[in-house]
ZAGULUM-782664 format. One line per field, with one value per residue (C-alpha): x, y, z; residue in one letter. Coordinates in nm, 2 decimals, padded with zeros to 4 digits. Layout:
<gukols>
xx: (X,...)
yy: (Y,...)
zz: (Z,...)
code: (a,...)
</gukols>
This chain:
<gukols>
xx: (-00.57,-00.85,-01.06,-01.43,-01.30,-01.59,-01.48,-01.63,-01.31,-01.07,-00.81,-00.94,-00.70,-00.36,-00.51,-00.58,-00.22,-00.03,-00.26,-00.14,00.25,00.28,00.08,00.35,00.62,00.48,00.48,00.80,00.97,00.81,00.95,01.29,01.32,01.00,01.14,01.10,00.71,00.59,00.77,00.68,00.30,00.40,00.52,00.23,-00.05,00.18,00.24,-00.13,-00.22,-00.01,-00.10,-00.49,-00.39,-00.18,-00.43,-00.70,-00.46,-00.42,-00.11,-00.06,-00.08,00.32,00.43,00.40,00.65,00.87,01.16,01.09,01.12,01.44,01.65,01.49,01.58,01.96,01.99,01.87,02.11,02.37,02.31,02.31,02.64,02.80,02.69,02.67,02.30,02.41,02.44,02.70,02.67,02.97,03.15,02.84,02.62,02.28,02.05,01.87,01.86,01.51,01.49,01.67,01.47,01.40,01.62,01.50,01.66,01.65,01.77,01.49,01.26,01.51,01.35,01.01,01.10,01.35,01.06,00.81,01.05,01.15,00.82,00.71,01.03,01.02,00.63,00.74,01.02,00.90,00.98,01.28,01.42,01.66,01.87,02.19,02.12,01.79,01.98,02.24,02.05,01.89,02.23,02.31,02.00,01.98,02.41,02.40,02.13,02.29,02.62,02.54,02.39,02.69,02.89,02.75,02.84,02.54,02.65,02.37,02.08,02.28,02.27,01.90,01.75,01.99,01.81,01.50,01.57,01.71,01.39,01.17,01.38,01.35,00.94,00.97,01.07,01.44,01.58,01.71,02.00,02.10,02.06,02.29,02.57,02.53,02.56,02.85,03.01,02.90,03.01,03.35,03.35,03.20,03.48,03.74,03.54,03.50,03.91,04.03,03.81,04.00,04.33,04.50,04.55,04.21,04.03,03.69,03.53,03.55,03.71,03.37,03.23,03.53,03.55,03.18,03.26,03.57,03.33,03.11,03.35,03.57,03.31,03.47,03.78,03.53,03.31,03.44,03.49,03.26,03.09,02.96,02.62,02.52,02.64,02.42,02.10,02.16,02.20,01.91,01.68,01.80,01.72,01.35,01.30,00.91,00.68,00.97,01.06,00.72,00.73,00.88,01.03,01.23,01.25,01.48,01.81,01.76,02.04,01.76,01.79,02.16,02.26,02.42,02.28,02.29,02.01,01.77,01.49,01.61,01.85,01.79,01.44,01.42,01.62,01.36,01.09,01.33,01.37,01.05,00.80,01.00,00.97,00.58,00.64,00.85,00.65,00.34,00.57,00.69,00.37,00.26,00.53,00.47,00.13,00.20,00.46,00.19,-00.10,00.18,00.20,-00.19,-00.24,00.06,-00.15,-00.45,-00.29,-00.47,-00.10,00.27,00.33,00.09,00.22,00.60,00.55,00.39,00.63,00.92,00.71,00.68,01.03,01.10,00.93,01.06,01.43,01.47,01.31,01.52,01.80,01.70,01.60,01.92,02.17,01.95,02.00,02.37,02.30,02.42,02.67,02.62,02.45,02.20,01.91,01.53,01.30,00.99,00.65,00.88,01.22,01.20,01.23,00.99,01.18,01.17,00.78,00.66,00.84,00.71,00.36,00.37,00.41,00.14,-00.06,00.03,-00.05,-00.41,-00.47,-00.35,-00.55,-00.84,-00.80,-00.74,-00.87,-01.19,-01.19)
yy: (-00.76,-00.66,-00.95,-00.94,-01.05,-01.10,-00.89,-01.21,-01.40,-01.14,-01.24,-01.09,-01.23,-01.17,-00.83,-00.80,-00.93,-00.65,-00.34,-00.55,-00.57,-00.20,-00.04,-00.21,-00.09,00.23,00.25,00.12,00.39,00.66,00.54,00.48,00.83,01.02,01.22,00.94,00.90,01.15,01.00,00.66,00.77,00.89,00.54,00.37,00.53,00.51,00.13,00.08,00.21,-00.04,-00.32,-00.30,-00.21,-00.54,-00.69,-00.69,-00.78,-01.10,-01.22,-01.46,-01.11,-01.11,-01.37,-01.15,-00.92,-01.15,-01.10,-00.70,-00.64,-00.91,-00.69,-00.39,-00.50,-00.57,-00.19,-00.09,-00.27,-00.15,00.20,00.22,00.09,00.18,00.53,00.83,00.78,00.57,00.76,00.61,00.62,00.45,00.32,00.13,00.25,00.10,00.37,00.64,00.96,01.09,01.46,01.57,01.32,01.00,00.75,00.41,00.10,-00.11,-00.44,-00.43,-00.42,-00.75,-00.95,-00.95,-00.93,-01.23,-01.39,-01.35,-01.45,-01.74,-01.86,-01.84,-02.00,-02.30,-02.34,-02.33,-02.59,-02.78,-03.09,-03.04,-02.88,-03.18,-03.14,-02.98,-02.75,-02.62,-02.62,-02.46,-02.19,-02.10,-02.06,-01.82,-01.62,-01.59,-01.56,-01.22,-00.98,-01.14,-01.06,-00.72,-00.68,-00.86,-00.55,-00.30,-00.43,-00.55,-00.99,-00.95,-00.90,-01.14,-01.42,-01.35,-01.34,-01.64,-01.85,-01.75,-01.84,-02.21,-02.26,-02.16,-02.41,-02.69,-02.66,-02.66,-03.03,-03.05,-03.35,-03.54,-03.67,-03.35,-03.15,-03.47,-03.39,-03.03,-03.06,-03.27,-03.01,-02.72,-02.79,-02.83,-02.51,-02.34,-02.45,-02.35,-02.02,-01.93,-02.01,-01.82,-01.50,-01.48,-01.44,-01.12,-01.04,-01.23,-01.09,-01.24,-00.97,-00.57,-00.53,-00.44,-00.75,-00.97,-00.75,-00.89,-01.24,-01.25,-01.02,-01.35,-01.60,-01.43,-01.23,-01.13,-00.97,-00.69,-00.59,-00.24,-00.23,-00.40,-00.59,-00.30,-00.24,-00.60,-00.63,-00.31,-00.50,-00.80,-00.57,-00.38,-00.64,-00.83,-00.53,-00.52,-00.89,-01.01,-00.64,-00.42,-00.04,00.09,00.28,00.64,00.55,00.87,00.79,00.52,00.48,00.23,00.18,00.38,00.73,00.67,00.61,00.31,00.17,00.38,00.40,00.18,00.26,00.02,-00.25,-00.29,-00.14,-00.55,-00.42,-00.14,-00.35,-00.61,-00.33,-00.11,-00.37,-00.66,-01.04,-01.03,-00.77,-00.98,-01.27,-01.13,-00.95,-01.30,-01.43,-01.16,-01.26,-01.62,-01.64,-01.40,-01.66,-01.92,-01.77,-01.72,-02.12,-02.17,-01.94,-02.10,-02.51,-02.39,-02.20,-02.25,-02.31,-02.39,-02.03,-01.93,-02.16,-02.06,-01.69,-01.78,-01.99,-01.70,-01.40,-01.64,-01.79,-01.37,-01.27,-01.58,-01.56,-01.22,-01.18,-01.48,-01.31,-00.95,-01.09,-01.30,-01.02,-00.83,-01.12,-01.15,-01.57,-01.45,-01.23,-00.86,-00.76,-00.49,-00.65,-00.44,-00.63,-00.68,-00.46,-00.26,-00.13,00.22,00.23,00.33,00.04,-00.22,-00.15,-00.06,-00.41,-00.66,-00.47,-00.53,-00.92,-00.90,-00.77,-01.05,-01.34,-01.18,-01.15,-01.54,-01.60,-01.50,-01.75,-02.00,-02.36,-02.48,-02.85)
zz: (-00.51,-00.25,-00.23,-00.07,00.31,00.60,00.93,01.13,00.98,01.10,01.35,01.61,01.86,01.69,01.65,02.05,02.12,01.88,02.04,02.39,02.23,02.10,02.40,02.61,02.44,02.41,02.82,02.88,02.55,02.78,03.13,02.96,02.76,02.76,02.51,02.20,02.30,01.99,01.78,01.92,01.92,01.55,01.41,01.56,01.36,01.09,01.15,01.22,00.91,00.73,00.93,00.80,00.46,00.44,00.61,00.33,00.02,-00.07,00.02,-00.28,-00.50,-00.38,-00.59,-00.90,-00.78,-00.57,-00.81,-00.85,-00.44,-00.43,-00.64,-00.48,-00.20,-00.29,-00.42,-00.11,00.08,-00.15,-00.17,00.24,00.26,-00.04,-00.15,00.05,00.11,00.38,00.72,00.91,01.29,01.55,01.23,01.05,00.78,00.81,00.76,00.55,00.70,00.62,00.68,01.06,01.27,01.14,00.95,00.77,00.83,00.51,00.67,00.90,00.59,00.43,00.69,00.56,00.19,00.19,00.37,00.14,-00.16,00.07,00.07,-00.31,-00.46,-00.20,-00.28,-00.64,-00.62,-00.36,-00.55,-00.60,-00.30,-00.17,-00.53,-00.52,-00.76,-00.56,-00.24,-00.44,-00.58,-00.27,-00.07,-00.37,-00.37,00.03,00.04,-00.12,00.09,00.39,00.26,00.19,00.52,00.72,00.53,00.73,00.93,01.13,01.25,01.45,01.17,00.93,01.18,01.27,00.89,00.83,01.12,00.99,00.65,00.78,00.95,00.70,00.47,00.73,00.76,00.37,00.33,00.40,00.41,00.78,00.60,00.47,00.77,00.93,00.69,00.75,01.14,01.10,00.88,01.07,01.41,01.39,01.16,01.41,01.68,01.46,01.38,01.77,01.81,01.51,01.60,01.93,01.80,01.74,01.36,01.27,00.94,00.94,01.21,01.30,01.58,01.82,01.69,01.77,02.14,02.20,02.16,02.36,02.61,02.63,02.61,02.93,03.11,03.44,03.21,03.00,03.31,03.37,02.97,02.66,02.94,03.13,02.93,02.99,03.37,03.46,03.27,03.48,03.76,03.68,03.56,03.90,04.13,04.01,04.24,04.16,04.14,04.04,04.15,03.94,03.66,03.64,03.98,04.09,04.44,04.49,04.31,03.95,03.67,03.43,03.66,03.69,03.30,03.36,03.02,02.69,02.46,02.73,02.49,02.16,02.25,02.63,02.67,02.84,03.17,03.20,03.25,03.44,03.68,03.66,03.67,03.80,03.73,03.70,03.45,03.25,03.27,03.14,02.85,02.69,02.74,02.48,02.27,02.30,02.20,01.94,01.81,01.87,01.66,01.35,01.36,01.39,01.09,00.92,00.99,00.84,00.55,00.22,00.05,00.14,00.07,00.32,00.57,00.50,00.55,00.89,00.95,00.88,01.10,01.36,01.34,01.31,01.59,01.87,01.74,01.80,02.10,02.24,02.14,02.22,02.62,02.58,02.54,02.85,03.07,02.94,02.84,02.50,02.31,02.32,02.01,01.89,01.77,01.88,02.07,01.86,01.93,02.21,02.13,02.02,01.61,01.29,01.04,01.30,01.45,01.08,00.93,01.22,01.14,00.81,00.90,01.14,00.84,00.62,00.93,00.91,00.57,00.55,00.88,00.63,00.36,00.58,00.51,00.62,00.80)
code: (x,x,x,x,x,x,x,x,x,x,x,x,x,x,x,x,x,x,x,x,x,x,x,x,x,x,x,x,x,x,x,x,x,x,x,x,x,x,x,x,x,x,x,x,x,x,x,x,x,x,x,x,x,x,x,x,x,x,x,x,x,x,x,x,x,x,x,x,x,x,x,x,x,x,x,x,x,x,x,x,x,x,x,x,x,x,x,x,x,x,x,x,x,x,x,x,x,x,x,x,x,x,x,x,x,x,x,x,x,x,x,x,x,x,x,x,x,x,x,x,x,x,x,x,x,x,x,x,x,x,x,x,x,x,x,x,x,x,x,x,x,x,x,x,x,x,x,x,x,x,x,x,x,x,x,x,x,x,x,x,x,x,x,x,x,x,x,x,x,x,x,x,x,x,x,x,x,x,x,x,x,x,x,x,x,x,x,x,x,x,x,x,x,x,x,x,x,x,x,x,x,x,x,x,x,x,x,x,x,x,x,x,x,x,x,x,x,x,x,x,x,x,x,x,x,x,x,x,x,x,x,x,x,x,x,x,x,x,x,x,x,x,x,x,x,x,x,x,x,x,x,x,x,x,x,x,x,x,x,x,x,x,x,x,x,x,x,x,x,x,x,x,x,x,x,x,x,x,x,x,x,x,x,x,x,x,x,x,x,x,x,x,x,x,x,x,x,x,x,x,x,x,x,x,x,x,x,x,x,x,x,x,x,x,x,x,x,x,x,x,x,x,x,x,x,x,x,x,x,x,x,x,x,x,x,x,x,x,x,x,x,x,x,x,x,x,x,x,x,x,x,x,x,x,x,x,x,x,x,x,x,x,x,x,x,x,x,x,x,x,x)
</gukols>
């Protein structure tokens, strides 16, 4: 399991980036609700820890248990939702309550198992992928977490593990032609999907789901209502102009001192630094991101297997999807949906699962091929 790794080979710069990621975040959590910071400070040391430790065991040690976590990982999701377990909060049960101050989000922790098991069943049938019956069995196998997970409900997470799944699939081998036939399929689904979910007695969606599609679809009719949350973060990010009103700024008027957004540290921690430290701020943000993303695809090139490059492929896929969508629903260019922004929202499950991926890029940054 622990193999005899040379520091010199550690990934140093993916290592830099995350301390550069999660110092951020921790500034912008304190400037948003400096009440959160302990715990913030808390989940850091905790996350750190398992970062290193993930870091030194060989990844491929995973594939032994890849069938043990995927039905772990099913309970879990079932338990949450269908047992009293599961706390519900605003109508959704999507956490574990774990004593009176933290709770544990097992979806969050879906992302990396599913990628992981992702990974080690398409290296396994990698010759037969383009088969019905593979593509057929991996529908299945990915169909039912996601399932479980869109019964939360939480659209938002299903979509987001669902892209990263498609991806990783793509990189895999998938075939042009049957990605064709899928696009022709898919589209007009889709159409008929975004025209059914707007009328009245529709069954597919829960009602705040189907309010935040109509919210995007007819923006100027939900601003005083389901729109307001996003029009303040346009407003807020907007108001920051190029250097931003500074951090803790308690002398001129922001959206943050006047509550215009709820719960600015998780969802829309993005219009904080939109408005505190302005575009710059921004800038240098999803620069951090990016060349996060960018080191997950180097790692994944010079992976010593196709497992190796897959689960690269899925953290990095993981990481750029949802902090498209994350700055997206900030800058109101997508539906409104709550989905953390990696390394900086506020959150144990969702710092301590994008660690734990960090920790698996550099233990495969490790074994990487020699040219």
């Amino acid at each position: 399991m622990f193999r005899d790794y040379h520091i010199k080979n550690f990934n140093f710069k993916l290592f830099i980036l995350v301390v550069l990621a999660v110092t951020y975040g921790t500034v912008i959590i304190n400037s948003a609700d400096s009440t959160y910071l302990k715990k913030q400070i808390l989940g850091i040391i905790i996350c750190t820890i398992a970062f290193f430790m993930v870091s030194f065991i060989d990844y491929n040690i995973w594939e032994r248990f890849m069938w043990v976590f995927y039905v772990l990982n099913l309970l879990m999701l079932f338990a949450v939702r269908f047992t009293p377990l599961g706390k519900e909060v605003n109508n959704a049960k999507r956490w574990f309550a774990v004593g009176s101050s933290f709770t544990i989000q097992p979806s969050e922790f879906s992302k990396i198992i599913l990628i992981l098991f992702l990974a080690f069943y398409l290296q396994k049938h990698k010759e037969d992928l383009n088969t019905f019956k593979r593509l057929a069995s991996i529908a299945v196998l990915c169909l039912v977490p996601l399932f479980l997970i869109f019964k939360q409900p939480d659209l938002s997470t299903t979509l987001d593990i669902a892209f990263i799944l498609l991806i990783m699939i793509y990189v895999a081998g998938l075939s042009h032609k049957i990605i064709g036939v899928a696009l022709i399929i898919l589209i007009p689904l889709f159409s008929i999907f975004l025209w059914y979910v707007q009328m009245p007695g529709q069954k597919l969606l829960a009602k705040h789901q189907r309010e935040r599609i109509l919210t995007f679809l007819h923006p100027t009719e939900y601003t005083t209502s389901t729109g307001w949350q996003q029009y303040n973060s346009v407003m807020a990010i907007g108001s920051g102009m190029l250097n931003g009103k500074g951090l803790n700024n308690n002398n001129m008027a922001t959206v943050k001192e006047a509550n215009l957004i709820s719960e600015q540290q998780t969802d829309f921690i993005f219009s904080v630094i939109g408005e505190e430290l302005g575009f710059i701020g921004c800038i240098i943000l999803i620069a951090i991101l990016l060349l996060i993303v960018l080191q997950c695809i180097k790692v994944g090139r010079k992976a010593k297997n196709d497992a190796g490059m897959l689960i690269a492929t899925g953290i990095g896929a993981l990481i750029c999807i949802q902090s498209f969508i994350n700055i997206g629903v900030a800058t109101s260019i997508l539906p409104n949906t709550g989905l953390p922004l990696p390394f900086i929202s506020y959150g144990l499950s969702s710092l301590l699962s994008t660690m734990i991926g960090m920790g698996l890029i550099a233990n495969i940054s490790f074994q990487r091929r020699k040219y």
